[in-house]
C-alpha positions in Angstrom: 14.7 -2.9 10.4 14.1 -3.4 6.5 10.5 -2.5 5.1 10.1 -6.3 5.0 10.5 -7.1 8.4 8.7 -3.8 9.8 6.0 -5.3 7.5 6.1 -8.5 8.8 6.3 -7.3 12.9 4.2 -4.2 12.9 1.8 -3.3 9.6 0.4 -7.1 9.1 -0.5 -7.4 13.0 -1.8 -3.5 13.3 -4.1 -4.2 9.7 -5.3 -7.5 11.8 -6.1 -6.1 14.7 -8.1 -2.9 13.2 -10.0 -6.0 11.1 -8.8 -6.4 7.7 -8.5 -9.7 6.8 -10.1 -10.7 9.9 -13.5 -9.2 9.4 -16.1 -11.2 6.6 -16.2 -9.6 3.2 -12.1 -8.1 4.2 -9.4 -8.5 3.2 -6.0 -7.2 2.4 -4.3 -7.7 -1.0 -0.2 -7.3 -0.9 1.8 -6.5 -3.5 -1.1 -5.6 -5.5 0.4 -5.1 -9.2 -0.7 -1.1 -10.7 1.3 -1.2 -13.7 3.1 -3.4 -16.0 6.5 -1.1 -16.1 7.4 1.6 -18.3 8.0 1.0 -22.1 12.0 0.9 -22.9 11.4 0.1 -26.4 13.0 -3.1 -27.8 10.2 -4.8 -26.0 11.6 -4.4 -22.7 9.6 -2.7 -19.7 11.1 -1.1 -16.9 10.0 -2.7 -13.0 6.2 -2.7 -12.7 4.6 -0.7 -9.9 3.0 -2.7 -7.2 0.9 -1.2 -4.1 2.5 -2.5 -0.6 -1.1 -3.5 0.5 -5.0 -2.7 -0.8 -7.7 -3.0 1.3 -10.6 -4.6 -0.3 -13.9 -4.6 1.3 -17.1 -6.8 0.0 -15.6 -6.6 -4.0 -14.7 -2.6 -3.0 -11.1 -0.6 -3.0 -11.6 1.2 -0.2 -8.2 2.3 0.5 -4.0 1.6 -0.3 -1.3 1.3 1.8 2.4 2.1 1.4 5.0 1.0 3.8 8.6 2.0 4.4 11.2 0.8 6.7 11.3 1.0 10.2 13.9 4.4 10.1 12.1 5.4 7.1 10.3 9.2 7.8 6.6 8.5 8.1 5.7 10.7 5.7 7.8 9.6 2.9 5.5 7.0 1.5 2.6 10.1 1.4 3.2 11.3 -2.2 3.9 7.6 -3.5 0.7 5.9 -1.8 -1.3 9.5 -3.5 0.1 8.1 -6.5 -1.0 4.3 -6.3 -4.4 5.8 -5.1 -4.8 8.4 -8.3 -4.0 5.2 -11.2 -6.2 3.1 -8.9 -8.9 5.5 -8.0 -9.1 4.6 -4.9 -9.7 7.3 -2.1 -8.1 6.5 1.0 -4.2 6.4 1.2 -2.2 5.1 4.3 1.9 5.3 4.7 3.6 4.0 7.4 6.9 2.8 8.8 5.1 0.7 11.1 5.4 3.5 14.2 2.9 5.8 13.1 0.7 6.1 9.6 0.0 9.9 7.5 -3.6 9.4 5.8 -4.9 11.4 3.2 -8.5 11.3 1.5 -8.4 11.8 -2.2 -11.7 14.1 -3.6 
């Protein structure tokens, strides 16, 4: 199973169920855009960053999600979801592969 798909059967319905996007003033932003690429010169930029999900809460960041595929390791989205949540000072940070999530709280 792809990221997409473990996305699709098993992070969207386990975010729902624990509230977000369910509960007033929730919800959960995908693909939510951190930077705009790297500079290559010539006016080109290399892929922009996006964060697989933020949760936002009442105008708040609370916390940022990364997901990897179904046969991904759990913890490899850990350093890249630390990441996201540094440039978006945010302090909670979630991975998952949709059998199990690794969180971290940012100081």
């Amino acid at each position: 199973m792809n990221e997409a798909e473990t996305r699709a059967e098993h992070i969207d319905p386990a975010l729902a169920a624990a509230g977000w996007g369910v509960v007033e003033g929730s919800r959960v932003r995908r693909e939510y855009p951190i930077t705009l690429g790297r500079l290559e010169g010539f006016g080109r930029r290399g892929k922009p960053r996006s964060a697989d999900y933020v949760q936002v809460c009442r105008n708040t960041k609370p916390g940022v999600v990364e997901a990897k595929a179904w046969d991904k390791e759990l913890a490899d989205g850990v350093a890249q979801a630390k990441n996201y949540a540094d440039k978006l000072a945010i302090r909670f940070t979630y991975a998952t592969n949709g059998q199990g999530s690794h969180s971290l709280t940012r100081q």
